[in-house]
C-alpha positions as CSV (number, residue, x, y, z in Angstrom):
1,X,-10.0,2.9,22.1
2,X,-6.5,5.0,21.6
3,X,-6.2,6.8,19.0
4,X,-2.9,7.0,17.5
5,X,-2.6,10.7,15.5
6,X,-0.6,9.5,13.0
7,X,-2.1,6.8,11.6
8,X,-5.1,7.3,9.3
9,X,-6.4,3.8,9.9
10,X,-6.8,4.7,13.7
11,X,-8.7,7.7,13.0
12,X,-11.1,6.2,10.7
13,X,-11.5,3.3,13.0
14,X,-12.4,5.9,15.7
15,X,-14.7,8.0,13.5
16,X,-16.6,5.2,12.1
17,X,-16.0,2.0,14.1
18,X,-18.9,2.3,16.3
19,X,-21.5,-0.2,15.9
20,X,-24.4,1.2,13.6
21,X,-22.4,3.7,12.2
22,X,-21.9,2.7,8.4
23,X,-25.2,1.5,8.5
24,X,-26.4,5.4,9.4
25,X,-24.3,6.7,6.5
26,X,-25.5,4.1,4.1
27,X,-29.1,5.1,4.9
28,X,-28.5,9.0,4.1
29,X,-28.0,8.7,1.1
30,X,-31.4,10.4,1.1
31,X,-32.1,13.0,3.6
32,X,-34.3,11.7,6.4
33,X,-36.2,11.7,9.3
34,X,-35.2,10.3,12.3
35,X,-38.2,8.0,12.4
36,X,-37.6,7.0,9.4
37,X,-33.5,6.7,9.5
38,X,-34.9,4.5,12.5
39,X,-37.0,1.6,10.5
40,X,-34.4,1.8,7.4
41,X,-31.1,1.2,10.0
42,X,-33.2,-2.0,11.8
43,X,-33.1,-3.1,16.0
44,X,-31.2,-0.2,16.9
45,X,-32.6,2.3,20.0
46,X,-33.6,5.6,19.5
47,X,-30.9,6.7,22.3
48,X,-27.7,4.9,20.3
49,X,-29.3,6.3,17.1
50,X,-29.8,9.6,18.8
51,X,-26.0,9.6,20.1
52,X,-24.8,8.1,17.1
53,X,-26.2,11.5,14.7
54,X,-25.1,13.9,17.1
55,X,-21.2,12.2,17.1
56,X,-21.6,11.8,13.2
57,X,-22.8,15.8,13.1
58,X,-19.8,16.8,15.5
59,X,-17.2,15.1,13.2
60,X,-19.4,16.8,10.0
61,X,-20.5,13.5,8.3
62,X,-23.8,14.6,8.4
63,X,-25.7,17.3,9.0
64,X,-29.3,18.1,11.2
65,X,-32.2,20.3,8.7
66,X,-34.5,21.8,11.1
67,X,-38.1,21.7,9.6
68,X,-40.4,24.3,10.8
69,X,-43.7,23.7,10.4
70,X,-46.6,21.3,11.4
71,X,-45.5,19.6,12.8
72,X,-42.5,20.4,13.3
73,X,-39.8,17.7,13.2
74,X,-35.2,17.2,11.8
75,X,-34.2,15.6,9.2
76,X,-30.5,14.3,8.6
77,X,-27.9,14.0,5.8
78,X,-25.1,13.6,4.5
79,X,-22.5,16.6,3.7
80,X,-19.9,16.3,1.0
81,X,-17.4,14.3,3.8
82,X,-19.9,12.2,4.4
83,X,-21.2,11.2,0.8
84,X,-17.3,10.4,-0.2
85,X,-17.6,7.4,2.0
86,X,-20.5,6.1,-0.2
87,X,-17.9,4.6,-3.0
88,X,-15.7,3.4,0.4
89,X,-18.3,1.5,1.4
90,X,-19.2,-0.3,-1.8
91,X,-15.5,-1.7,-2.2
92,X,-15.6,-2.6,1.2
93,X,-19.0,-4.9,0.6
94,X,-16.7,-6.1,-2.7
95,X,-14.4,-7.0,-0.4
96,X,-16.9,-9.0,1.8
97,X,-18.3,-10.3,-1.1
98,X,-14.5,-11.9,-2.6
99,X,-13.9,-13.2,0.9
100,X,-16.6,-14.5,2.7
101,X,-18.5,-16.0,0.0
102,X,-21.9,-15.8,-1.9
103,X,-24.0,-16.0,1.6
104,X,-23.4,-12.0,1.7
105,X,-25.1,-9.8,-0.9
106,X,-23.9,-6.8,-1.8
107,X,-25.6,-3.2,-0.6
108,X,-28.9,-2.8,-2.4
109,X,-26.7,-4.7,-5.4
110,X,-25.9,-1.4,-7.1
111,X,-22.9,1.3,-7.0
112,X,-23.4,5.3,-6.6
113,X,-21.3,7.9,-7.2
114,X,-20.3,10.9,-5.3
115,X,-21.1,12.4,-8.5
116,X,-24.9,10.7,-8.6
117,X,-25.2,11.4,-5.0
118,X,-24.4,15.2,-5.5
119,X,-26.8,15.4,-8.2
């Protein structure tokens, strides 16, 4: 895909128009495990999922919490950049929702904040 560097639809496309990607934001919402992020996100691989963080971590969506401890394991978030795109996504599902009819639900049927998600 080319990116054109004037055109902020390009970029985001680029950033976040990988398959599984929204779906990976959606599920931080909550700080996880990548076992975890894993059953929540569905039929995806641990390698996509794996490449996938490590693209969303370069770009600073999310961020990688070492845990040290027994055992020892990483957990993943969102940072600030990436929570804004919470309220994106919820008026994109509206969007679905208006134009594709009743046979798509909305996500989890409820609306978050940045605020909320912050807090």
């Amino acid at each position: 895909m080319t990116i054109n560097p004037t055109c902020p639809i390009s970029q985001a496309a680029h950033t976040l128009g990988k398959k599984w990607v929204l779906e990976i934001i959606y599920y931080l919402r909550e700080q996880k495990r990548f076992c975890v992020l894993q059953d929540s996100v569905g039929t995806i691989n641990p390698a996509t999922l794996s490449s996938r963080l490590k693209e969303l971590e370069k770009d600073e969506i999310i961020y990688r919490f070492e845990i040290i401890g027994v055992p020892r394991h990483v957990e993943y978030g969102l940072t600030q950049k990436g929570r804004e795109l919470i309220p994106i996504m919820y008026t994109l599902a509206d969007w679905v929702q208006k134009w594709h009819g009743d046979d798509i639900s909305l996500i989890d049927g409820e609306r978050i904040t940045v605020e909320e998600i912050d807090g």
